[in-house]
N, C-alpha and C positions, 0 to 999 in steps of 0.2 A: 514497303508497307511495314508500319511498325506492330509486331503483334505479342507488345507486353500489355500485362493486364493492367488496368487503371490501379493507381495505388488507391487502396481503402481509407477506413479512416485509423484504423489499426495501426497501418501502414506507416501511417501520418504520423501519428503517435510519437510511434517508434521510433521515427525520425526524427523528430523534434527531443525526446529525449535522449538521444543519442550525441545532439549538439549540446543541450543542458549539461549531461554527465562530465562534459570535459570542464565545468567549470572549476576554479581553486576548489579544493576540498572546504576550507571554512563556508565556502558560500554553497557548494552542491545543491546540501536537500531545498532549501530555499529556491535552490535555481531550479531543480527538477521539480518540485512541487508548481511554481510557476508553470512551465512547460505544458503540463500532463492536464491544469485546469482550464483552457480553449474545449478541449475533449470530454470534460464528464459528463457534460448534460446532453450529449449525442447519444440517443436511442440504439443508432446503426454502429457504434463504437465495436460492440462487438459481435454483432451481427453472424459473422462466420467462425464465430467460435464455442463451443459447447463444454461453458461452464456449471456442470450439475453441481448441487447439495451432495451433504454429506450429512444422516440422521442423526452424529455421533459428534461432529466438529465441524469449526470451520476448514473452507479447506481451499488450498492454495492452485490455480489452474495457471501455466507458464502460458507468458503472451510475448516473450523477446527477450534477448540478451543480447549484448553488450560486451566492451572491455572493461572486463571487471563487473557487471551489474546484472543485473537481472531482474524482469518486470512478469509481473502477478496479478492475476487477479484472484481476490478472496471472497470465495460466496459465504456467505453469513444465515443461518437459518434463523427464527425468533429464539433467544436466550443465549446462542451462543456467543462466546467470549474467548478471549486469547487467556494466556495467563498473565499474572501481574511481572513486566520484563522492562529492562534497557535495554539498549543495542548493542551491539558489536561491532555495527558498521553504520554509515549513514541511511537516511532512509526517507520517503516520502511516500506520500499516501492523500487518495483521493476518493470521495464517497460518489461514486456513478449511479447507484441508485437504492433506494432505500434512505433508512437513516440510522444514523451509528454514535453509540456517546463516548467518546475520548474520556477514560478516569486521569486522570494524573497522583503520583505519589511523591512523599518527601520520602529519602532513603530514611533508615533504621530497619528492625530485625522484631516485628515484620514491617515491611514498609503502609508510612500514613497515607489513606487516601485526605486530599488537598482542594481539588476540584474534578468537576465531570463539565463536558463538553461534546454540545449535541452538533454534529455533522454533516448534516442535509446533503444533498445530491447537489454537488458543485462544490464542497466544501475540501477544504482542504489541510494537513500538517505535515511536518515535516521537523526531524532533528537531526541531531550529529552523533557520533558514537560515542558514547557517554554513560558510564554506570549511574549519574547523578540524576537521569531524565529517564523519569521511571513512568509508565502508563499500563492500561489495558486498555484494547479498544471491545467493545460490546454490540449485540444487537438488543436492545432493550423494547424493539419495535414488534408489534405483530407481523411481518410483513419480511421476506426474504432482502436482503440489501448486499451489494455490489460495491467494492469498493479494488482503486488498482493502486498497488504497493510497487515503487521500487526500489531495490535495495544494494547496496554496492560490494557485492559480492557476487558471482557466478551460482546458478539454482545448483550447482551442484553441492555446493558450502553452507546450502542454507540449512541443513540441522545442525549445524557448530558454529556457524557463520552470522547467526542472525540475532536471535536472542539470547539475554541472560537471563535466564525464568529465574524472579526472586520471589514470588508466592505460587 
């Protein structure tokens, strides 16, 4: 009698982004961003997981890692915002619920905002480590939104590991 648990959809996830991760580095975030979007619009995705707010930030709840990477989810309350950053590492991100507007910037000192980009639940982006790909993501929404990031670093690197805060 077999008495492992059913894998979730968590589970699922996880796995499928664990075969993305291996792809070439130029292709990754594109590869895991594919990956991760079968799953955003699944209600139960994380069902057994307890991702609270945070009244002061957004703020980041671990859902897996990886060789090398590490997957997040980012609860968003209305107004909040990351800072204006590039990467450090590859990355990809997905909006699960809620909705969230991608700013994009041209570098310079400070950096120009260029376009914004609204992100609906299913929605998806993804880049390379690069100081030239400059964004913030936002909740501009009334409404709490969910979004799951992964990033090619281990969570334990991600305060030096993840962003270049340039505003």
């Amino acid at each position: 009698m077999n008495m492992t648990a059913p894998l979730t959809r968590l589970d699922s996830l996880l796995a499928d982004i664990r075969v993305a991760a291996r792809a070439p580095l130029a292709e990754r975030s594109g590869v895991v961003a594919a990956a991760i979007t079968p799953y955003l619009d699944d209600p139960k995705l994380l069902a057994d997981k307890d991702c609270p707010c945070n009244p002061d930030r957004y703020i980041r709840h671990l859902l897996g890692e990886g060789d090398g990477y590490a997957v997040v989810a980012l609860v968003w309350r209305p107004g909040q915002m990351s800072p204006v950053h590039a990467h450090l590492t590859w990355c990809a991100l997905g909006v699960h619920s809620g909705v969230l507007t991608e700013h994009f910037f041209a570098p310079g000192a400070p950096p120009q905002p260029t376009a914004a980009h609204l992100r609906a639940r299913g929605d998806t982006s993804h880049g390379p480590a690069t100081p030239d790909v400059i964004h913030r993501v936002a909740n501009c929404s009334a409404e709490v939104a969910v979004s799951i990031h992964v990033y090619g670093v281990p969570f334990a690197e991600f305060a030096e590991g993840v962003n270049l805060v340039l505003a």
